[in-house]
N, C-alpha and C positions, 0 to 999 in steps of 0.2 A: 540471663534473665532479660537484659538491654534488648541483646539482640533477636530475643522469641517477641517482643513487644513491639519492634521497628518488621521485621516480619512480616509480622501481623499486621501491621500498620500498612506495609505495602501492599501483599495481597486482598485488603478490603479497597486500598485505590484503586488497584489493578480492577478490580470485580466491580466499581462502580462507573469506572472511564471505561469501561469494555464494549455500551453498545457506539461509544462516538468512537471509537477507532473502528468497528466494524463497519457503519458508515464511511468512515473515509478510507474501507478498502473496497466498497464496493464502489465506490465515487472514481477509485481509481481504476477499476476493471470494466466502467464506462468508457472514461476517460481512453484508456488504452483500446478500448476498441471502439472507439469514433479516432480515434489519431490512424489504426491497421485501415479502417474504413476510407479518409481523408487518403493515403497514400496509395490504395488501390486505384482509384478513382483518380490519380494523378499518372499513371502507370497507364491508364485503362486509355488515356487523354494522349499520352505523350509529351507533356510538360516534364521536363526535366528541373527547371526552376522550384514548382510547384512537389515533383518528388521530393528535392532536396529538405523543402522545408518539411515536409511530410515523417520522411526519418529523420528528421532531425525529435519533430511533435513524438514518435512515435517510442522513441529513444527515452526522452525525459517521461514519458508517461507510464513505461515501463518503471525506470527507475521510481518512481512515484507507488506503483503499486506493487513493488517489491520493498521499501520503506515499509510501504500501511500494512504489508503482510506480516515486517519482522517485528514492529510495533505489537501486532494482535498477536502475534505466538512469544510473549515473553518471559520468562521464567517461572514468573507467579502462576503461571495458567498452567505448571506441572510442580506442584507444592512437593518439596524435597521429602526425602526420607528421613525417617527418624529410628 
């Protein structure tokens, strides 16, 4: 009985916070492609320095919208079987 109440209680958070984590996945799939952009253009230049930082931007922006992704696919968004 608790536990159909807390439940329930999470998939109404989950459905209310759901469009700010979409937002910040799509913040990161900018994000990640102005970082792929930023190190082409370092590539394109010959700066080695400027690469470097480049993957490194390219690196954490990835991990960023791989985060915002596992956020917006969390359990609540496939309601268990009964």
């Amino acid at each position: 009985m608790i536990g159909e109440f807390i439940y329930g209680a999470h998939v109404a958070f989950q459905a209310v916070t759901r469009p700010f984590r979409q937002r910040r996945a799509i913040a990161a799939l900018g994000a990640l492609s102005d970082a792929k952009d930023a190190l082409r253009w370092a590539k394109f230049r010959g700066n080695t320095r400027a690469q470097a930082a480049a993957e490194v931007a390219v690196f954490k922006a990835r991990t960023e919208q791989l985060r915002a992704e596992l956020a917006l696919n969390t359990f609540a968004s496939h309601p268990r079987a009964r």
